[in-house]
DOZA-555217 format. One record per residue: residue number from 0; chain; x, y, z of N, C-alpha, C, O, CB in turn. Coordinates in pm, whole numbers, plus 32768, in hexadecimal, padded with zeros to 4 digits. Glycine has a CB too. Example, Ala and Ser with C-alpha at 12.3 -4.5 7.8 and 13.67 -1.06 7.14 Angstrom:
DOZA-555217
+-----+---+--------+---------+------+---------+----------+-------+--------+---------+------+--------+---------+------+---------+----------+-------+
:   k : c : n_east : n_north : n_up : ca_east : ca_north : ca_up : c_east : c_north : c_up : o_east : o_north : o_up : cb_east : cb_north : cb_up :
+-----+---+--------+---------+------+---------+----------+-------+--------+---------+------+--------+---------+------+---------+----------+-------+
:   0 : A :   8527 :    7DC7 : 830C :    84CE :     7E3E :  830C :   8528 :    7EB6 : 830C :   8590 :    7EB4 : 834E :    846B :     7E41 :  8389 :
:   1 : A :   8505 :    7F1F : 82C4 :    8557 :     7F96 :  82CA :   850A :    8003 : 8313 :   853D :    8072 : 8324 :    8580 :     7FC4 :  823C :
+-----+---+--------+---------+------+---------+----------+-------+--------+---------+------+--------+---------+------+---------+----------+-------+
end
This chain:
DOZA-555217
+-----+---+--------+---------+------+---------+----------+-------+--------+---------+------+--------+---------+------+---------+----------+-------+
:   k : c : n_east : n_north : n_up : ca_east : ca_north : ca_up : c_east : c_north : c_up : o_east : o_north : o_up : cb_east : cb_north : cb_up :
+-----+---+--------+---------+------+---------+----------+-------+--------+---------+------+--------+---------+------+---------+----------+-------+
:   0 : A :   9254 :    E3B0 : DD8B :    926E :     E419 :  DD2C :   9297 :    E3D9 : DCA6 :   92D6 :    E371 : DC93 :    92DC :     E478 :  DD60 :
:   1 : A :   9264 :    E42F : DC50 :    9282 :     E3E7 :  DBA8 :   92D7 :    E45D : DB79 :   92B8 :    E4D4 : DB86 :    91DF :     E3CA :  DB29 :
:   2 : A :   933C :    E431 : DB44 :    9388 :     E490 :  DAEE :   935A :    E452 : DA6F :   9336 :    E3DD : DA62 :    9431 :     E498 :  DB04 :
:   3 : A :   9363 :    E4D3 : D9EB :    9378 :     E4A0 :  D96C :   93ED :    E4F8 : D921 :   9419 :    E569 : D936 :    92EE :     E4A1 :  D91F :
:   4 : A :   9406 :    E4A6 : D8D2 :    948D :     E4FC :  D89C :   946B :    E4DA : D7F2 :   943A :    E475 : D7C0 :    954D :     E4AE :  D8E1 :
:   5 : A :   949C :    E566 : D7AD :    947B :     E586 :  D723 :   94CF :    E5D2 : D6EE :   94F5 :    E643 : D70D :    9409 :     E5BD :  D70F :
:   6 : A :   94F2 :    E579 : D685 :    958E :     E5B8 :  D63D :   9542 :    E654 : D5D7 :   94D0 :    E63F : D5AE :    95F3 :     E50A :  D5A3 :
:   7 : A :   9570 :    E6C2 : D5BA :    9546 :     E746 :  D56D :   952A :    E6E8 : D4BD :   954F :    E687 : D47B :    95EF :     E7E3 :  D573 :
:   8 : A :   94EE :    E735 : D4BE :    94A8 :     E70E :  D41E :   952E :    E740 : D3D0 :   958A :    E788 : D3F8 :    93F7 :     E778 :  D3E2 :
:   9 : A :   9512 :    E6F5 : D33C :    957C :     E71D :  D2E1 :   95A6 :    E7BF : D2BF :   9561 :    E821 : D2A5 :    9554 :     E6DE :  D265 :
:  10 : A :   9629 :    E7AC : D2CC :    9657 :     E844 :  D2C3 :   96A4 :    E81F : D239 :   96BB :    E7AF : D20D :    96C4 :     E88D :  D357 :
:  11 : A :   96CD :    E8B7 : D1F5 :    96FE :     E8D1 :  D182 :   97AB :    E889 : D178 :   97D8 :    E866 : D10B :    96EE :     E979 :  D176 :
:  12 : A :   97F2 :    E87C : D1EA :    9855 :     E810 :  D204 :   9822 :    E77B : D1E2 :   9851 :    E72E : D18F :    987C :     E818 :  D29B :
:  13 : A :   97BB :    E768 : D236 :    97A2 :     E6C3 :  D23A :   977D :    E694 : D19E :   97B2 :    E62D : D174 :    9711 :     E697 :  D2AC :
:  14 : A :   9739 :    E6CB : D160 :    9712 :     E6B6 :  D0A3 :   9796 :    E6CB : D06C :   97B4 :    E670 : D01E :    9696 :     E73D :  D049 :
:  15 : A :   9804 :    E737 : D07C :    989C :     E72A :  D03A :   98E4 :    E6CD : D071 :   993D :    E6B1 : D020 :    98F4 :     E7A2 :  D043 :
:  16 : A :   98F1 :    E680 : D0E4 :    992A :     E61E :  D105 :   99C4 :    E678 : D141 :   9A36 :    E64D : D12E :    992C :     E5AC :  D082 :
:  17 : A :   99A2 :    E6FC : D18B :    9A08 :     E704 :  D1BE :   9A0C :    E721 : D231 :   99A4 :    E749 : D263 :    9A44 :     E73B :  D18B :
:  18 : A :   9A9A :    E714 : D292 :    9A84 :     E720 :  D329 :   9A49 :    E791 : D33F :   9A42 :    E7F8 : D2FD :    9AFA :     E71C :  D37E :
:  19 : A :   9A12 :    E769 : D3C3 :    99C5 :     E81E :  D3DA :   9A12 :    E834 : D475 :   9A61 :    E890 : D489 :    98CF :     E829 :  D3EF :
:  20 : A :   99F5 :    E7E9 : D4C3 :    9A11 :     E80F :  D53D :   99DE :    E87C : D586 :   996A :    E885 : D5AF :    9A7A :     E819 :  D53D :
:  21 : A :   9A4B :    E8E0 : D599 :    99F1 :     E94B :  D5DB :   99E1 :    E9B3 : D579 :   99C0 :    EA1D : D5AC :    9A2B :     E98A :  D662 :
:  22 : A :   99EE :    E9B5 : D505 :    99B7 :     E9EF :  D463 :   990E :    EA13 : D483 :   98C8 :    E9B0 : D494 :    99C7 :     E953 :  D3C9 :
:  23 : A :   98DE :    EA73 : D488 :    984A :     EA5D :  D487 :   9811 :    EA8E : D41A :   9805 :    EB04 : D3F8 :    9806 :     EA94 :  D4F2 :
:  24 : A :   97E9 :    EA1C : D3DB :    97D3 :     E9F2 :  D351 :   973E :    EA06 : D383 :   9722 :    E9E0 : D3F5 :    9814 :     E951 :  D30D :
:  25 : A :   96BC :    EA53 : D319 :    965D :     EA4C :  D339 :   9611 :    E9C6 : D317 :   9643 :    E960 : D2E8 :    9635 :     EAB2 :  D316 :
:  26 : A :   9577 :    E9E0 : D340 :    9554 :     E939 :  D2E9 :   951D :    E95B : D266 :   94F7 :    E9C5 : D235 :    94CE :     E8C8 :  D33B :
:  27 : A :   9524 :    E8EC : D241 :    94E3 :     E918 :  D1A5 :   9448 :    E924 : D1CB :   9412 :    E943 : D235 :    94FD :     E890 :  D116 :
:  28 : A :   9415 :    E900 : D14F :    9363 :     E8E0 :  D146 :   9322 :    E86A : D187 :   92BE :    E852 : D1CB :    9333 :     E8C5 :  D0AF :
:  29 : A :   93BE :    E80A : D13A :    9360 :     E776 :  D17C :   9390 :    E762 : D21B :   9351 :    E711 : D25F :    9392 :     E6C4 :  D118 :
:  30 : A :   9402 :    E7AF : D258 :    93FE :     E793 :  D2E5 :   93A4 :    E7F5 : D322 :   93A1 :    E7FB : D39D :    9487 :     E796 :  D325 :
:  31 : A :   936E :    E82E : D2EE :    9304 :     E892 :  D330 :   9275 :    E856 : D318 :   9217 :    E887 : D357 :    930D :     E931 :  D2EB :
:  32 : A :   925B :    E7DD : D2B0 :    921A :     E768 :  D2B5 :   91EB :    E740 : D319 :   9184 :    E744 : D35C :    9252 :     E717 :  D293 :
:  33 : A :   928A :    E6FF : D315 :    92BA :     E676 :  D375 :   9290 :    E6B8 : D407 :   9237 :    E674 : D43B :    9385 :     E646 :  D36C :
:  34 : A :   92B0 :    E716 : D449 :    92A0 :     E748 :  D49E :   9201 :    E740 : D4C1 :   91E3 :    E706 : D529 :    92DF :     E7B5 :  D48B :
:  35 : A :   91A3 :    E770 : D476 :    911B :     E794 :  D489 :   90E3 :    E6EF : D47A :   908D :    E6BC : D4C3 :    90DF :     E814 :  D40D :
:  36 : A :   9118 :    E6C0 : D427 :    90FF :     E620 :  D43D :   9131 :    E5E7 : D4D0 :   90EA :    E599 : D50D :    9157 :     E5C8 :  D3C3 :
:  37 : A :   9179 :    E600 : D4ED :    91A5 :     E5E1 :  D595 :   914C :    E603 : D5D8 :   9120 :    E5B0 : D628 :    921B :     E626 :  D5D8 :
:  38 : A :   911B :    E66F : D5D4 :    90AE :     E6C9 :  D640 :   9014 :    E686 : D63E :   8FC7 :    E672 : D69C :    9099 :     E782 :  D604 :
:  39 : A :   9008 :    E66E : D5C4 :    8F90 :     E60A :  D5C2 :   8F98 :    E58C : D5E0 :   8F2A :    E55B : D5F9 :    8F5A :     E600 :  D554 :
:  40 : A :   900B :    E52D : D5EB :    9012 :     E4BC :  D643 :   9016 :    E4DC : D6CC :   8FEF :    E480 : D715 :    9080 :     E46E :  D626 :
:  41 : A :   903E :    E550 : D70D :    9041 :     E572 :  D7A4 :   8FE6 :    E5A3 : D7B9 :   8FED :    E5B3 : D832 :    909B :     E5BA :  D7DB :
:  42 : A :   8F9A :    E5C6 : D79E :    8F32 :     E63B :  D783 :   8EC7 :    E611 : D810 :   8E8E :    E666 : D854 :    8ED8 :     E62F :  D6C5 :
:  43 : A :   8EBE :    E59C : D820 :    8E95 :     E569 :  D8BE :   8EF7 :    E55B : D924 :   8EDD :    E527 : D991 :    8E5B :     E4DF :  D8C0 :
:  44 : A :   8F46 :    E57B : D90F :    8FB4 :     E574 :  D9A6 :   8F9D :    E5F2 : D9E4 :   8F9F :    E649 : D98D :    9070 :     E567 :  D989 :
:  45 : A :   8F8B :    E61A : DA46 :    8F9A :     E675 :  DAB0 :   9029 :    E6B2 : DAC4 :   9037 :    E6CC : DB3C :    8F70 :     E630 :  DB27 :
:  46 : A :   9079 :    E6CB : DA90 :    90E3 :     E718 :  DAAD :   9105 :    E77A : DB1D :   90DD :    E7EF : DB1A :    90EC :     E74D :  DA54 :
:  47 : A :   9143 :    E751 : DB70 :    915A :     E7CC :  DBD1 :   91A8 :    E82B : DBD6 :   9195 :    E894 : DC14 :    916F :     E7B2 :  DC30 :
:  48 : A :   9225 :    E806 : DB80 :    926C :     E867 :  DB2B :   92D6 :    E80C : DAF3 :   92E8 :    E795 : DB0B :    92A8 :     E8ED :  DB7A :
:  49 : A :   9329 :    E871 : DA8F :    938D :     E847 :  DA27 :   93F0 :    E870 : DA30 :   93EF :    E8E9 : DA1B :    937B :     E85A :  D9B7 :
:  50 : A :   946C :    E83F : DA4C :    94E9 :     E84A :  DA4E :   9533 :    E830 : D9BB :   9548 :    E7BA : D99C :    9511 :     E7F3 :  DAB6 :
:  51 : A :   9557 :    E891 : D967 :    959E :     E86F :  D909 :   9629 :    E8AB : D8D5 :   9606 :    E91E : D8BA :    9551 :     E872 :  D8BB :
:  52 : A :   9690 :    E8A6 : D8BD :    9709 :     E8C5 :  D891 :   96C7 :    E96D : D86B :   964F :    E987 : D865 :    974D :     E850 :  D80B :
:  53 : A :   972C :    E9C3 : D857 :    9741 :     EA6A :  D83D :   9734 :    EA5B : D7AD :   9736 :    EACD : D77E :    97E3 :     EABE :  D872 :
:  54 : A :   9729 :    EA15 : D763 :    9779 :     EA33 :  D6E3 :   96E0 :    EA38 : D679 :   968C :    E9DF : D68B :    9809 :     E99F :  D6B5 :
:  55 : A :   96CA :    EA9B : D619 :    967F :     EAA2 :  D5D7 :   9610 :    EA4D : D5CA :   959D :    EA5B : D5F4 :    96B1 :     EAAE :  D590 :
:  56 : A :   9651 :    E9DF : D57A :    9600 :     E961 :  D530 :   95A3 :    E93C : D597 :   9529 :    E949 : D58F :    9661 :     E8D4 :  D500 :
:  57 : A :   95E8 :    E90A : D601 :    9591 :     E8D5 :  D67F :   9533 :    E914 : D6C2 :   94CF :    E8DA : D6ED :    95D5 :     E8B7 :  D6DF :
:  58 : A :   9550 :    E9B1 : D6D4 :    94E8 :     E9DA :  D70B :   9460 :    EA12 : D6BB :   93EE :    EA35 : D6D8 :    951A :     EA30 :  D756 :
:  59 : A :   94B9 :    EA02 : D63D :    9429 :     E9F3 :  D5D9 :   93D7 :    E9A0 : D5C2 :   9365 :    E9BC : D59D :    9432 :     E9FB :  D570 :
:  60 : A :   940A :    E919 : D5D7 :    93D0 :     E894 :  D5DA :   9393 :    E872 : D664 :   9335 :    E822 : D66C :    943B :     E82E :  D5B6 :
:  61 : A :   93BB :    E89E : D6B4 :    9349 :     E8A4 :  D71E :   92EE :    E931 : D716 :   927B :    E914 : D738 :    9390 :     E898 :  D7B8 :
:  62 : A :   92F4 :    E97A : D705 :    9267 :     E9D9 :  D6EF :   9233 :    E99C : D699 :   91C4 :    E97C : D6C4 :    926C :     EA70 :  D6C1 :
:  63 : A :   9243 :    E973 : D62B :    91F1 :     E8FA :  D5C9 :   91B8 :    E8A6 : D5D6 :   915F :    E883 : D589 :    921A :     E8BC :  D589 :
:  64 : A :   91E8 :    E851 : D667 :    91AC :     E806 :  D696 :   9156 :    E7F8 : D6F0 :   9101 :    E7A0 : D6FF :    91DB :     E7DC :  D6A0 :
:  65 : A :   917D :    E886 : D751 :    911B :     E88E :  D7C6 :   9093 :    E906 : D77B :   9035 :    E925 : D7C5 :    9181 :     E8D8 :  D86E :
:  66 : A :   9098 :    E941 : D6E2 :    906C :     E9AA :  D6B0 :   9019 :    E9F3 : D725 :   906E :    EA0A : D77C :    9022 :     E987 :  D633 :
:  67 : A :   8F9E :    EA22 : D751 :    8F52 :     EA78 :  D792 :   8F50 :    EA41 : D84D :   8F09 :    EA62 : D8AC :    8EB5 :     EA74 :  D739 :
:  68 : A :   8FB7 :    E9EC : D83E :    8F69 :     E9A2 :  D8FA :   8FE2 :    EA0A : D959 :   904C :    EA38 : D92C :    8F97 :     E890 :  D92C :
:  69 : A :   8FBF :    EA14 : D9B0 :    8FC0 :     EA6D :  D9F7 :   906B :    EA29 : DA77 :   908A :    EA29 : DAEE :    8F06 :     EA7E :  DA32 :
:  70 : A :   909B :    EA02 : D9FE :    9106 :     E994 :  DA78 :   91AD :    E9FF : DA45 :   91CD :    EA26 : D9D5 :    9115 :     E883 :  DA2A :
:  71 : A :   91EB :    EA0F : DAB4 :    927E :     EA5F :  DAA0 :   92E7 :    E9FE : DA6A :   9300 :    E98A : DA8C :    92BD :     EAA0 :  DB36 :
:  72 : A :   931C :    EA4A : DA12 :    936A :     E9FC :  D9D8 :   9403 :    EA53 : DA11 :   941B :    EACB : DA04 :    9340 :     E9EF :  D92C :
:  73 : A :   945D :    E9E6 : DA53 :    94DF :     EA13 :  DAAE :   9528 :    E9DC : DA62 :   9508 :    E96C : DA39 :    94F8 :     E9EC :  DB49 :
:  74 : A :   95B1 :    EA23 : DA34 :    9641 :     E9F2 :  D9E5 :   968D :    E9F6 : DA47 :   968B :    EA34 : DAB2 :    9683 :     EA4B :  D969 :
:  75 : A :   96EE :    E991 : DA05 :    976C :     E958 :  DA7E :   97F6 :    E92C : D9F8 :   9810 :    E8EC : D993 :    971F :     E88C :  DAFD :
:  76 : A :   981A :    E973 : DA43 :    98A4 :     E972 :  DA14 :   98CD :    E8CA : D9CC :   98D6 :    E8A5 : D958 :    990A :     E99D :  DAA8 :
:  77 : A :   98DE :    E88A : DA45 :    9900 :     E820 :  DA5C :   98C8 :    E7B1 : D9E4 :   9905 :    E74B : D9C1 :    98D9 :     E810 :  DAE2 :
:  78 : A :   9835 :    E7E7 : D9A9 :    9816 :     E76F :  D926 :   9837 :    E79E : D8BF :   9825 :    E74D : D864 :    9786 :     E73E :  D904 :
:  79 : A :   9882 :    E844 : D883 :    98C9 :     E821 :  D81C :   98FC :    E7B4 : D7E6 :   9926 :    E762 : D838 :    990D :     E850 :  D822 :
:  80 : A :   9908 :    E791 : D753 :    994D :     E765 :  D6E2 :   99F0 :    E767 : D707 :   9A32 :    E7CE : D712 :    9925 :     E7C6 :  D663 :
:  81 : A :   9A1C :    E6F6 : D717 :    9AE4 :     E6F0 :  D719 :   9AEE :    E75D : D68E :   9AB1 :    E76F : D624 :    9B4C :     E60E :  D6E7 :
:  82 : A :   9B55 :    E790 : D6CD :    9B8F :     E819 :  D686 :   9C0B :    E7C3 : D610 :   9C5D :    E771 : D63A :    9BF0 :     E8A2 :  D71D :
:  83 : A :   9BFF :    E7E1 : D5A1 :    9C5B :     E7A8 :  D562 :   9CC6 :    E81A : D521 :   9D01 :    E80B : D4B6 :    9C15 :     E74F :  D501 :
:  84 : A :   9CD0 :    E87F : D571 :    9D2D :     E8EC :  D54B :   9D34 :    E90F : D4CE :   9CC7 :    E91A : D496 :    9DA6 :     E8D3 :  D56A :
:  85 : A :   9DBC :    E92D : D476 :    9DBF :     E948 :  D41A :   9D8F :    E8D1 : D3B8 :   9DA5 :    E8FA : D345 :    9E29 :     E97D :  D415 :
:  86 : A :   9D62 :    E867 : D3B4 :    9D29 :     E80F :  D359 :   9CA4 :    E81C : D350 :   9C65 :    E7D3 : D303 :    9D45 :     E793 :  D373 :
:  87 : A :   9C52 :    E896 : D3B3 :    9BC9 :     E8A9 :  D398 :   9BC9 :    E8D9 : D328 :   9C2A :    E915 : D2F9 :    9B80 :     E8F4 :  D3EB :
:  88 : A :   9B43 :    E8C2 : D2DC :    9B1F :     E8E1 :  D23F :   9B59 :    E893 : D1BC :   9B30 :    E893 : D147 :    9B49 :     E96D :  D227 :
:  89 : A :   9BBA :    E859 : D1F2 :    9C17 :     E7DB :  D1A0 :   9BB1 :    E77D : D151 :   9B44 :    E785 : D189 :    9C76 :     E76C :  D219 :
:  90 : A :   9BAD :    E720 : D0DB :    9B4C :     E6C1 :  D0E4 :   9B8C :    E643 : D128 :   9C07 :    E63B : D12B :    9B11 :     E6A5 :  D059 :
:  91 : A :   9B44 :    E5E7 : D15B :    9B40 :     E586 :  D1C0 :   9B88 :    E527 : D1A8 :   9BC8 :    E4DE : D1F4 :    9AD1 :     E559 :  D1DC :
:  92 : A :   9B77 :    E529 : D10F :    9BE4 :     E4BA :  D0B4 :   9C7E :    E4D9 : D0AE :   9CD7 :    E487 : D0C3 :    9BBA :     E4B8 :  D00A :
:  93 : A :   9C8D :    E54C : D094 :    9D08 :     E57C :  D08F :   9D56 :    E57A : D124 :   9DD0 :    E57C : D135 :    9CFB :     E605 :  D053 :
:  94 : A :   9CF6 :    E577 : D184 :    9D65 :     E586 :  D1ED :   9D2B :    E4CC : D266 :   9D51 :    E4B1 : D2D8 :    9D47 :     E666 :  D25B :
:  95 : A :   9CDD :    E489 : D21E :    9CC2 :     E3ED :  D277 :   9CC8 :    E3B1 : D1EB :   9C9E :    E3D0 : D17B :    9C11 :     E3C7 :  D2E8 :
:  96 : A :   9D13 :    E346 : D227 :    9D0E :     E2A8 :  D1C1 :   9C6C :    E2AA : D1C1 :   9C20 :    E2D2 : D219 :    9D62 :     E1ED :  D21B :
:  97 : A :   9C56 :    E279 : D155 :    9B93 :     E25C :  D150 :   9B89 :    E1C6 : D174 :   9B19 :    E193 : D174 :    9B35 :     E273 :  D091 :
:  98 : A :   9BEA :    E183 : D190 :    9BD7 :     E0F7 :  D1A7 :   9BDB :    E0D4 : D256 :   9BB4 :    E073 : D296 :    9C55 :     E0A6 :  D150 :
:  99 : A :   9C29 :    E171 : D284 :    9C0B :     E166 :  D32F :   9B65 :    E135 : D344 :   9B05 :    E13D : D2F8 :    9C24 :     E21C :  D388 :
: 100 : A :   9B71 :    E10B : D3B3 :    9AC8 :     E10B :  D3F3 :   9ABE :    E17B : D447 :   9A52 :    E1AD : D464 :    9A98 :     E07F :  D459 :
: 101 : A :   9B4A :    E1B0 : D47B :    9B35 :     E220 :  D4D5 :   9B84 :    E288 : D4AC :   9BF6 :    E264 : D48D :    9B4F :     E203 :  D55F :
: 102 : A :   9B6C :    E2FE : D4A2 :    9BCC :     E363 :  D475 :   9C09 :    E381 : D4FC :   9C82 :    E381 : D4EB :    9B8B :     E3E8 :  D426 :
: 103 : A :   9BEF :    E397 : D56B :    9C41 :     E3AA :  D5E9 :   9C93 :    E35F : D60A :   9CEB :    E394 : D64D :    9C08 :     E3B2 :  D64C :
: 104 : A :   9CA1 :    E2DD : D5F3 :    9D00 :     E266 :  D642 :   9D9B :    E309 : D63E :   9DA5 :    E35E : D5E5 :    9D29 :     E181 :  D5AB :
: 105 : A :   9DEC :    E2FB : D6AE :    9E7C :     E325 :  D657 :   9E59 :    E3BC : D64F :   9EB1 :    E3F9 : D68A :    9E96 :     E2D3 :  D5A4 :
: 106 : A :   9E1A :    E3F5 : D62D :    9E19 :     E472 :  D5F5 :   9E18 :    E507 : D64D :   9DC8 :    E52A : D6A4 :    9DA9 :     E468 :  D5A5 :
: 107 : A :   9E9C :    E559 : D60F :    9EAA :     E5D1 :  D657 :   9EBB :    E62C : D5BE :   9F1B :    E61E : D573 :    9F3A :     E5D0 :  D6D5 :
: 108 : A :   9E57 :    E67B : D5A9 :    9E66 :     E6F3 :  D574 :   9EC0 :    E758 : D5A4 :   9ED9 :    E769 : D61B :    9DFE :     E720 :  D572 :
: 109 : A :   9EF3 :    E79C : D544 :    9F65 :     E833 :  D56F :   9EF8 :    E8A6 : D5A7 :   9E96 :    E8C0 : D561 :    9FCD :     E88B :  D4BD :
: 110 : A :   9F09 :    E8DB : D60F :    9EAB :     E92F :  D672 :   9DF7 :    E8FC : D679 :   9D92 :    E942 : D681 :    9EB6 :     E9DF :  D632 :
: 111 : A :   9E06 :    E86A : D673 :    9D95 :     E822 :  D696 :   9D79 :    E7D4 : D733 :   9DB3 :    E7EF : D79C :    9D96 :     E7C1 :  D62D :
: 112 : A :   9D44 :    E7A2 : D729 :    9D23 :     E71B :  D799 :   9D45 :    E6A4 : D787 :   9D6B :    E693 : D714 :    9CA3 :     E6FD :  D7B1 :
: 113 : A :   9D49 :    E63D : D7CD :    9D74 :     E5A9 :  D7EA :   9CCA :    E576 : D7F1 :   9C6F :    E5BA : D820 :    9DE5 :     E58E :  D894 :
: 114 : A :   9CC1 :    E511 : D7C7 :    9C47 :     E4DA :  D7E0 :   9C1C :    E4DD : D888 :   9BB0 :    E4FD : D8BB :    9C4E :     E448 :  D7A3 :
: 115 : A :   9CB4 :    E4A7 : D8D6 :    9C93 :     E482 :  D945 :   9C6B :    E538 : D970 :   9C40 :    E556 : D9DF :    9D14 :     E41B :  D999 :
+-----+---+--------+---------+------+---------+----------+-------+--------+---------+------+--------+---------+------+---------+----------+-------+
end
């Protein structure tokens, strides 16, 4: 069995540079691109179906990607985006050093998640 895994095309968060988390930020133009550009690199894989997170962006980016094929696309809780509570919509700078390599090391948002 082959899994492939594909991050959602650019959303209107990801171009402002701010957290999104579970924010469902739509995609813009160019992740709705990016997306249809995905679908044409897969565009020979056989898919038997798609498992992707609940949240907007993603399940738009897979109908984008799978566009007319005939494969179910199933959401799961479980691949949501870490919830960054009240720091969703924040910009990224204002709330991570830009010199981290990781914004999670350490990090608990107020009514958010833990990385772990």
């Amino acid at each position: 069995m082959k899994i492939y895994a594909v991050r959602h095309g650019q959303t209107e968060y990801n171009r402002q540079h701010r957290l999104q988390g579970w924010i469902d930020a739509p995609l813009t133009e160019e992740g709705e691109r990016q997306a249809r550009q995905a679908g044409k690199g897969l565009k020979d894989v056989d898919f038997q179906i798609c498992v992707s997170s609940p949240l907007g962006r993603t399940v738009s980016t897979a109908e984008l990607i799978l566009e007319d094929r005939p494969v179910k696309i199933v959401t799961d809780e479980g691949l949501k985006e870490m919830s960054f509570g009240d720091l969703e919509g924040k910009p990224i700078d204002e709330v991570f050093d830009p010199a981290h390599k990781c914004y999670y090391t350490g990090f608990k948002a107020h009514n958010g998640e833990t990385p772990e």
